[in-house]
C-alpha positions as CSV (number, residue, x, y, z in Angstrom):
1,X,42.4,94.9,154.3
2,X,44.1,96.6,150.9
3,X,43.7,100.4,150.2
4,X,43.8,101.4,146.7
5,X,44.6,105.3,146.4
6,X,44.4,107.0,143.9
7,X,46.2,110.4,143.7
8,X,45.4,113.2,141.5
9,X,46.6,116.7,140.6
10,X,43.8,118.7,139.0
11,X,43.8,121.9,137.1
12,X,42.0,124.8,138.8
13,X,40.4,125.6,135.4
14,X,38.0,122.4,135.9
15,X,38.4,122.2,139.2
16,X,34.5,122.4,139.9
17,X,33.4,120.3,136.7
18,X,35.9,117.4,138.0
19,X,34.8,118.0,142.0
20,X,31.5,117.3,140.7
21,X,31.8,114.3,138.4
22,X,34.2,112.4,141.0
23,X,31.3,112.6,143.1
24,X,29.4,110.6,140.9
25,X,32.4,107.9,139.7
26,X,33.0,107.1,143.1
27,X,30.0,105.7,143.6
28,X,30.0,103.5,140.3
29,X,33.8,102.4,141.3
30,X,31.1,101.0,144.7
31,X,28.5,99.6,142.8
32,X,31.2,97.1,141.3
33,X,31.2,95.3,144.8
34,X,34.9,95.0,145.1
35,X,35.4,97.8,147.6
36,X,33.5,98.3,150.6
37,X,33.7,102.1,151.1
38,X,35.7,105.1,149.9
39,X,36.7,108.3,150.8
40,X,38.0,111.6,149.0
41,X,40.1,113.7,150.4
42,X,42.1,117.1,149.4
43,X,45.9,117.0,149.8
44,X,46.7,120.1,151.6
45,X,50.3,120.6,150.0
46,X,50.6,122.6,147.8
47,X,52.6,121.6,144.8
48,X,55.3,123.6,143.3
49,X,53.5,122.8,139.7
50,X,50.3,124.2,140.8
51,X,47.1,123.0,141.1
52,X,44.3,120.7,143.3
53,X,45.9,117.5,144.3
54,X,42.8,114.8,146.1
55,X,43.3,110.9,147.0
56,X,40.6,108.6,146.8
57,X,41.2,105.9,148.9
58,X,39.0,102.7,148.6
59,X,38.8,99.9,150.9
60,X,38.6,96.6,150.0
61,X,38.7,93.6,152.2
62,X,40.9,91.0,150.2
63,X,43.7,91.1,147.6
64,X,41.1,89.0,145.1
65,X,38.7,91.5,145.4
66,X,41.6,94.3,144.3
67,X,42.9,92.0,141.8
68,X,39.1,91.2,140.6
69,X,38.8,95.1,140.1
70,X,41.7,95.3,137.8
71,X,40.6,92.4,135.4
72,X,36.4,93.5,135.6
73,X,36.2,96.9,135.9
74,X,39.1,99.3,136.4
75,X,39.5,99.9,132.5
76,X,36.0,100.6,131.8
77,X,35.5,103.1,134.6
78,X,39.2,104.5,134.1
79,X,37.9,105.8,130.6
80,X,35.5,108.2,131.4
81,X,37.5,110.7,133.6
82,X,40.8,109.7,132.0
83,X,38.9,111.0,128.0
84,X,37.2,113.6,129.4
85,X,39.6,115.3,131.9
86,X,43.2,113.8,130.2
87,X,45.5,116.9,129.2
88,X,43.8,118.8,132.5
89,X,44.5,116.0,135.0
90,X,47.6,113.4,136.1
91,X,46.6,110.6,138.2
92,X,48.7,107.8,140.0
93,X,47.7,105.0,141.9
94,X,49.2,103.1,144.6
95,X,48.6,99.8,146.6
96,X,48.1,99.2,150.4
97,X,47.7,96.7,152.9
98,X,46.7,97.6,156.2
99,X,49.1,95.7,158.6
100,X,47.3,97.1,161.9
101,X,44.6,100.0,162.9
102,X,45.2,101.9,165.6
103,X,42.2,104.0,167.3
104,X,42.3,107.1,170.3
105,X,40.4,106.3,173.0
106,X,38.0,108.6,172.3
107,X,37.1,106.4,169.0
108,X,36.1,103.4,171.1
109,X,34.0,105.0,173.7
């Protein structure tokens, strides 16, 4: 299983407006088939350069499917946030794989 985060450091002045339309990319990044779920999450550090920092983490179950993202779709759907968001937003993403999952035992009961 590969993870592919993305972090991003957001402006508070479009804070909301970007809260709202990740919302809505994540599930188009979905709909291409090469991840099986997602999830956003807020980065509870607080950066010395100010503002909201988030990952997006998405799951997918083999290294094709990752690499298949880059070459079908990751450009296309990159665009729309990147245009609209660009001078109010920095982004970075990094590559995972899950060597083992470990659960409490409350998880498995």
């Amino acid at each position: 299983m590969y993870i592919y985060n993305v972090t991003l450091s957001i402006e508070e002045s479009i804070h909301e407006e970007w809260l709202t339309w990740i919302q809505s990319h994540i599930p188009e990044v979905l709909a291409t088939g090469k991840f099986t779920s997602a999830k956003l999450t807020q980065v509870l550090v607080e950066e010395d350069m100010g503002g909201i920092t988030y990952s997006v983490q998405y799951s997918a179950k083999t290294r094709e499917d990752l690499d298949n993202y880059y070459k079908e779709d990751a450009e296309r759907l990159r665009g729309g946030g990147m245009q609209k968001f660009a001078d109010k937003m920095l982004a970075f993403r990094t590559e995972l794989k899950i060597v083992n999952e470990f659960f409490s035992n409350e998880e498995t009961k």
